[in-house]
N, CA, C and O atoms as a printed pandas DataFrame, in Angstrom:
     atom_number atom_name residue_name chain_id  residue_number  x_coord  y_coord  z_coord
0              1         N          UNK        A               1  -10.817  -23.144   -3.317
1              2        CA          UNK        A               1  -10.265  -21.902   -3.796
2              3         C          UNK        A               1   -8.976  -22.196   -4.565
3              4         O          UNK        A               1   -8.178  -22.980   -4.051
4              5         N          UNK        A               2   -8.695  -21.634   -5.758
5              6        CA          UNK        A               2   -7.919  -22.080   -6.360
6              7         C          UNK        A               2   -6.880  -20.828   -6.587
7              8         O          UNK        A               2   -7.349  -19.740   -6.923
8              9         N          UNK        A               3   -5.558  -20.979   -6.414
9             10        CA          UNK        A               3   -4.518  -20.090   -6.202
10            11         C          UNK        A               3   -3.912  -19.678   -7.823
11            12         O          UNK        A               3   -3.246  -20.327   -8.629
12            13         N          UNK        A               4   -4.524  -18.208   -7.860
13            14        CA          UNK        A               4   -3.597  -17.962   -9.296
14            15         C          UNK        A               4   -2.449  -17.388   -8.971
15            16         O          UNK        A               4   -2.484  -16.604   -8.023
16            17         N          UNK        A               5   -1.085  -17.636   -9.697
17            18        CA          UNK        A               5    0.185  -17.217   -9.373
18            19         C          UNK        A               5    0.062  -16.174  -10.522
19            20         O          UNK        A               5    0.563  -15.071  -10.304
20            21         N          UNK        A               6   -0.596  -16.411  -11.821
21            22        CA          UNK        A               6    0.123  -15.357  -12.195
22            23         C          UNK        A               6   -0.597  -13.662  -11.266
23            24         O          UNK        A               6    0.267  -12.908  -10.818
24            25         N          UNK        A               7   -2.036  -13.268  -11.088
25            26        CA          UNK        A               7   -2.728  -12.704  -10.456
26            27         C          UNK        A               7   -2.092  -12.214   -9.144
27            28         O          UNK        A               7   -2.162  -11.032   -8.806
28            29         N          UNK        A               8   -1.434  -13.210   -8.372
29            30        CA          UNK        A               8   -0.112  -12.990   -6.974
30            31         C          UNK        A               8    1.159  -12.001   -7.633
31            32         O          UNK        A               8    1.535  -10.883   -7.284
32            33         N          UNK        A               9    1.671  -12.952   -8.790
33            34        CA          UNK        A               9    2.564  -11.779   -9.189
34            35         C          UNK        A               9    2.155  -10.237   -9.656
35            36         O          UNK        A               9    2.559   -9.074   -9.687
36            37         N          UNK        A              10    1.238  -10.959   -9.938
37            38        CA          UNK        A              10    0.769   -9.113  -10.914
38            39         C          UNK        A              10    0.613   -7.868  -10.179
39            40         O          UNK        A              10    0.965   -6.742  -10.530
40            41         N          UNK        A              11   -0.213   -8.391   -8.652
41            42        CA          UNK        A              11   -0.226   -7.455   -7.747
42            43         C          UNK        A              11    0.731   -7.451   -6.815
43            44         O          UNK        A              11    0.786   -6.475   -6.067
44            45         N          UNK        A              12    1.788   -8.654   -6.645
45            46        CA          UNK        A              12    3.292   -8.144   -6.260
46            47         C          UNK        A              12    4.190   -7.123   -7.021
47            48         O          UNK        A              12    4.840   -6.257   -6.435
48            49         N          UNK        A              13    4.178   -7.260   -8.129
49            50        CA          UNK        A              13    4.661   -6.051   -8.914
50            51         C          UNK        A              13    4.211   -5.048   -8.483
51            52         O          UNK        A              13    4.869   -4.285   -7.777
52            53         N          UNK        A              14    2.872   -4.828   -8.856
53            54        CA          UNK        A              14    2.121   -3.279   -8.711
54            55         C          UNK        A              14    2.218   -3.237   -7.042
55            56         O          UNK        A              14    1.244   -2.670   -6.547
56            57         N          UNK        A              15    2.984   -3.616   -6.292
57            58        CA          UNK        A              15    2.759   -3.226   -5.214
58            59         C          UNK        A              15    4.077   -2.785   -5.021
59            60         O          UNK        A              15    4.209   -1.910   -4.166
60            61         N          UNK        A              16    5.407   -3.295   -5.787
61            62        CA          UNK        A              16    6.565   -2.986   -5.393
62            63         C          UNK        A              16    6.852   -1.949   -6.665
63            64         O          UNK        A              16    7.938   -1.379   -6.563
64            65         N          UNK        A              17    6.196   -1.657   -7.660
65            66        CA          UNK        A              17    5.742   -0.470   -7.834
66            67         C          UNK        A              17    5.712    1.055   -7.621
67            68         O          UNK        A              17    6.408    1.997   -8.002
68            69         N          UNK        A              18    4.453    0.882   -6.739
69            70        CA          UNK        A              18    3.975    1.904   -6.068
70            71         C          UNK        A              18    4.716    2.344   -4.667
71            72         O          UNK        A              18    4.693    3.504   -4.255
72            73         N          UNK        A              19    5.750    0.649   -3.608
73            74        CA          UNK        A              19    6.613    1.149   -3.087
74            75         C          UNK        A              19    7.436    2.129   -3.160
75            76         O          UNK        A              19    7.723    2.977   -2.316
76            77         N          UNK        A              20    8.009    1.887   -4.801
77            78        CA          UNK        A              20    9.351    2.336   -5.159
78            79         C          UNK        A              20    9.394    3.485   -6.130
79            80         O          UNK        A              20   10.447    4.018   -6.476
80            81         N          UNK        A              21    8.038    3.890   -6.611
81            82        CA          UNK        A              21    7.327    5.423   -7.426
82            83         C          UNK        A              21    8.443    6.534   -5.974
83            84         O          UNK        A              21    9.648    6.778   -6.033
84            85         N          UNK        A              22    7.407    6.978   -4.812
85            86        CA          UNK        A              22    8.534    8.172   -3.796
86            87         C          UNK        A              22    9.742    8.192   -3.912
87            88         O          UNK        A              22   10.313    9.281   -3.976
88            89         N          UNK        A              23   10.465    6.979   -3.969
89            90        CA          UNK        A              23   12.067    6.986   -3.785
90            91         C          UNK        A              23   12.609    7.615   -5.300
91            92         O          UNK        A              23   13.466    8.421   -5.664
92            93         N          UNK        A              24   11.843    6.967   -5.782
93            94        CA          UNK        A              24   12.293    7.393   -7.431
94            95         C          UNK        A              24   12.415    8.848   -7.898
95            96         O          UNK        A              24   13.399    9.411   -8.377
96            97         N          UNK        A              25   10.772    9.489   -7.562
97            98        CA          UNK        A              25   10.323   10.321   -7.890
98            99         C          UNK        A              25   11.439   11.661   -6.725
99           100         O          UNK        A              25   12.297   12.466   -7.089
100          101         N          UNK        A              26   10.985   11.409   -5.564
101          102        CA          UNK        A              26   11.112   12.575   -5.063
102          103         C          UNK        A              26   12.483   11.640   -3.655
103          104         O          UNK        A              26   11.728   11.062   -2.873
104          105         N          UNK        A              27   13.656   11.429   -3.293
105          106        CA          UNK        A              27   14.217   10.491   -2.339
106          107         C          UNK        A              27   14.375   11.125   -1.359
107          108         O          UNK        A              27   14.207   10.515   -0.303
108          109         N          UNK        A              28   14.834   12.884   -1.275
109          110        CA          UNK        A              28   14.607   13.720   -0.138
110          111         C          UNK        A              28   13.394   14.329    0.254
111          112         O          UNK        A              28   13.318   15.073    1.232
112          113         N          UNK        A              29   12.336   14.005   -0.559
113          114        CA          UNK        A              29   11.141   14.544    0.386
114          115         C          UNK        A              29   10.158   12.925    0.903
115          116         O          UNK        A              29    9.083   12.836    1.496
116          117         N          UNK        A              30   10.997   11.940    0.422
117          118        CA          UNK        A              30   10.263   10.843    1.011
118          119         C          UNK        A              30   11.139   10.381    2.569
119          120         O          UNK        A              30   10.768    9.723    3.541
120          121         N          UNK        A              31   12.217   10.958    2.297
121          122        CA          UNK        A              31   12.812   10.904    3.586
122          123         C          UNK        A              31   12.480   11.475    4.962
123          124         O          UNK        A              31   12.579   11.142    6.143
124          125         N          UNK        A              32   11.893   12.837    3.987
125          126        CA          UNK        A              32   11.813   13.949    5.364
126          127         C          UNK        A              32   10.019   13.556    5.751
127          128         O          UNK        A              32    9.629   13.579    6.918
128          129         N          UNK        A              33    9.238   13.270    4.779
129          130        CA          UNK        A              33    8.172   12.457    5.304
130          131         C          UNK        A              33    8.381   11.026    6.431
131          132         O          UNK        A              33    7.425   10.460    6.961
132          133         N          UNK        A              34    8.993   10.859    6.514
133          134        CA          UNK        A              34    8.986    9.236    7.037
134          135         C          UNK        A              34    9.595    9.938    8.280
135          136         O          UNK        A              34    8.863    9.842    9.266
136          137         N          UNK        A              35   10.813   10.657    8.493
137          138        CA          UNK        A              35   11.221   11.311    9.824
138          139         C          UNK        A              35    9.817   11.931   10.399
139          140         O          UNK        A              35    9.610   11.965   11.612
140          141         N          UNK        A              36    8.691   12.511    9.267
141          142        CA          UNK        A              36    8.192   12.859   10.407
142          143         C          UNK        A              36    7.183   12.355   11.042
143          144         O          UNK        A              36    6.623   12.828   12.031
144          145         N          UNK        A              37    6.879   11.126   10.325
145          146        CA          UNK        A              37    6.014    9.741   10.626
146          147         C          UNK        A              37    6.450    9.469   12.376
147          148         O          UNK        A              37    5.548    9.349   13.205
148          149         N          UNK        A              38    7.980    9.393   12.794
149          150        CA          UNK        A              38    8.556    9.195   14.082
150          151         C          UNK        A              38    7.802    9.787   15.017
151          152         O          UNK        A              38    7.139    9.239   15.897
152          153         N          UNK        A              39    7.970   11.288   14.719
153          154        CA          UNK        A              39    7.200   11.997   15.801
154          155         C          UNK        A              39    5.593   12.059   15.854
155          156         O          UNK        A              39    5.088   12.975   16.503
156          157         N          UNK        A              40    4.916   11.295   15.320
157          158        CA          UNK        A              40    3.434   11.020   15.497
158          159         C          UNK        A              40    3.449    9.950   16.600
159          160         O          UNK        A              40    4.435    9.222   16.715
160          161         N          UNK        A              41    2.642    9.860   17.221
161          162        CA          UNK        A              41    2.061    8.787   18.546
162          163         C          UNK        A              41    1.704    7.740   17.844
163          164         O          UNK        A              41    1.139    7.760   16.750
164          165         N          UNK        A              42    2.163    6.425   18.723
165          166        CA          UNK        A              42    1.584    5.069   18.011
166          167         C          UNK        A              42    0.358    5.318   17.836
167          168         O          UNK        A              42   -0.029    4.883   16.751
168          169         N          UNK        A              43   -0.708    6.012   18.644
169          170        CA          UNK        A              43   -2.238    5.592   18.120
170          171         C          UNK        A              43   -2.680    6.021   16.521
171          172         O          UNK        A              43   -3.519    5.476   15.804
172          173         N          UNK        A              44   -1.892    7.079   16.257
173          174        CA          UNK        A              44   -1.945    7.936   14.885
174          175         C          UNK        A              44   -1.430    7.165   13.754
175          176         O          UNK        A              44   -1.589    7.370   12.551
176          177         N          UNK        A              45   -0.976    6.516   14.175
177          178        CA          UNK        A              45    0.084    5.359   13.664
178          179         C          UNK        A              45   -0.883    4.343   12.742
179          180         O          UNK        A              45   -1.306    4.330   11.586
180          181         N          UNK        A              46   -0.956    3.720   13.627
181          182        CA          UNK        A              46   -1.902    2.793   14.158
182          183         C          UNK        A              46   -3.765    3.000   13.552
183          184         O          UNK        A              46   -4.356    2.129   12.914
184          185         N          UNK        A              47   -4.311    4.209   13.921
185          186        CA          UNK        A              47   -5.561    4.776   13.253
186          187         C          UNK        A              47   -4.990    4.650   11.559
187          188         O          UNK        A              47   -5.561    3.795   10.881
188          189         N          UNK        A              48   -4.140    5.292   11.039
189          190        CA          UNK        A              48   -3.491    5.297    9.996
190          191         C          UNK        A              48   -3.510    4.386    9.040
191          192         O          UNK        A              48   -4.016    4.232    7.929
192          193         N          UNK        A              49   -2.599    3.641   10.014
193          194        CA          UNK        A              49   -2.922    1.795    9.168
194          195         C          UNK        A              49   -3.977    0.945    9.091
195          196         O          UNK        A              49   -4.083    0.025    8.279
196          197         N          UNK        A              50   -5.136    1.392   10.337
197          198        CA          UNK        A              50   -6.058    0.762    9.596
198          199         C          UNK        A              50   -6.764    1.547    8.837
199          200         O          UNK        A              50   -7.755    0.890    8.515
200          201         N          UNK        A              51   -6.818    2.665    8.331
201          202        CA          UNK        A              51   -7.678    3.030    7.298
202          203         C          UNK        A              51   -6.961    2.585    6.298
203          204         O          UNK        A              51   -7.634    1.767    5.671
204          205         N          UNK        A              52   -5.584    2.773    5.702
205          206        CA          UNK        A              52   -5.180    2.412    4.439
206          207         C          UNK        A              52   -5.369    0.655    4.512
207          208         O          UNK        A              52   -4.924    0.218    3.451
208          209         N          UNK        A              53   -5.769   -0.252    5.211
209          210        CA          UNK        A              53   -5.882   -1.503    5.416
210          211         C          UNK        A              53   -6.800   -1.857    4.708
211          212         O          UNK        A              53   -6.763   -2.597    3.726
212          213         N          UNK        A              54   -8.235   -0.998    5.494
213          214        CA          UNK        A              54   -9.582   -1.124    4.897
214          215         C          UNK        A              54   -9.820   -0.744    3.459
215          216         O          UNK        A              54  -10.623   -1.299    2.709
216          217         N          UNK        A              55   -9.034    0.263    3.162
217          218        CA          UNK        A              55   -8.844    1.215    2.029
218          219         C          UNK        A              55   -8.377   -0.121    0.863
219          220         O          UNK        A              55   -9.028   -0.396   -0.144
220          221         N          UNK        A              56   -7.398   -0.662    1.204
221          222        CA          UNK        A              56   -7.089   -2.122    0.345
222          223         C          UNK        A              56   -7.725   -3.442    0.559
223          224         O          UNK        A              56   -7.367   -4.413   -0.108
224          225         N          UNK        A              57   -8.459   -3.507    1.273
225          226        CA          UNK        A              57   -9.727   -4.489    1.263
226          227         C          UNK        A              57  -10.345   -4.304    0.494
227          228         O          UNK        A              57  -10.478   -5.049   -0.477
228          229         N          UNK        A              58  -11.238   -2.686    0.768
229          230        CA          UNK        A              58  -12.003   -2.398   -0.679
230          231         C          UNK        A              58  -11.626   -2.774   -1.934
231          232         O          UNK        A              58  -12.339   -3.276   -2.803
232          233         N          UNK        A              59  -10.505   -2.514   -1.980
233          234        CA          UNK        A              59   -9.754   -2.071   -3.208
234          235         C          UNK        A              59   -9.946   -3.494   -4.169
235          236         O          UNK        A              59  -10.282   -3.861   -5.295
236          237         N          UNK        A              60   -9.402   -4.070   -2.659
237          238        CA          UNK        A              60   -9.178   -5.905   -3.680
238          239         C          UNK        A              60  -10.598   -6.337   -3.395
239          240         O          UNK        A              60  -10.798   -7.551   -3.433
240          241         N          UNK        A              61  -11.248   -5.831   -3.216
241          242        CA          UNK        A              61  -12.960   -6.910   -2.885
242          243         C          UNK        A              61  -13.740   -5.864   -4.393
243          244         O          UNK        A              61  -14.564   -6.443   -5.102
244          245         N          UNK        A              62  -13.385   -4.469   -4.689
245          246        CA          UNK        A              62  -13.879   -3.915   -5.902
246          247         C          UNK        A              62  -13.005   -4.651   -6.957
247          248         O          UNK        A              62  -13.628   -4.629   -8.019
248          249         N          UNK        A              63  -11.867   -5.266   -7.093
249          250        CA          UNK        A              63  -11.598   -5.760   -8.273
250          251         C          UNK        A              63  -11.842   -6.791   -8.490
251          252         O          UNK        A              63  -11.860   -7.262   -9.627
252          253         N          UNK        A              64  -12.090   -7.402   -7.463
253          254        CA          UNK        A              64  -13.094   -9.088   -7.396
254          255         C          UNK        A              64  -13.866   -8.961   -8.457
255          256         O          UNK        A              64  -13.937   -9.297   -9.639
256          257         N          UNK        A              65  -14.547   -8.228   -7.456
257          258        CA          UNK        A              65  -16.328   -8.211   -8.435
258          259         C          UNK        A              65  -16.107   -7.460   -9.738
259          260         O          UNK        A              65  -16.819   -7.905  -10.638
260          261         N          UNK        A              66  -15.239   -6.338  -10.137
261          262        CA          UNK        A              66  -15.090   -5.945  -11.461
262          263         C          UNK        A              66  -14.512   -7.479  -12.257
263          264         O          UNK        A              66  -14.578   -7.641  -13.476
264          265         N          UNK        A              67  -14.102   -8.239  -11.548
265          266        CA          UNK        A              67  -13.420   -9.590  -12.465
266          267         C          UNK        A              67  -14.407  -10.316  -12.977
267          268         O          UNK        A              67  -14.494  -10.865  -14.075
268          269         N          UNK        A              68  -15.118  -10.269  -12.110
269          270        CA          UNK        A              68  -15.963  -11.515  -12.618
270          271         C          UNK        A              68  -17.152  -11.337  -13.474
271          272         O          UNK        A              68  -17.791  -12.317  -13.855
């Protein structure tokens, strides 16, 4: 398997990106979202992260195959 850096950067960008789009866009309603992230239960949490997990598996296993 052969490691592309530029491909690592490209989707390090677009990932710090899409971090930094809420703060930009909206900084008091990304705040008051995340306070209310606190009061959810770890399992909600947790269910949460793995769907957006799987959600970026897809994501990067559909741009695979669109690559090639």
């Amino acid at each position: 398997m052969h490691f592309d850096a530029a491909f690592f950067f490209s989707a390090l960008a677009l990932a710090l990106v899409l971090e930094a789009l809420p703060w930009v866009l909206s900084p008091d309603r990304t705040r008051e979202a995340l306070r209310s992230l606190l009061d959810l239960p770890p399992e909600k949490l947790r269910i949460g992260g793995a769907i957006l997990l799987a959600l970026g598996i897809v994501a990067a296993l559909l741009g695979i195959c669109l690559r090639s």
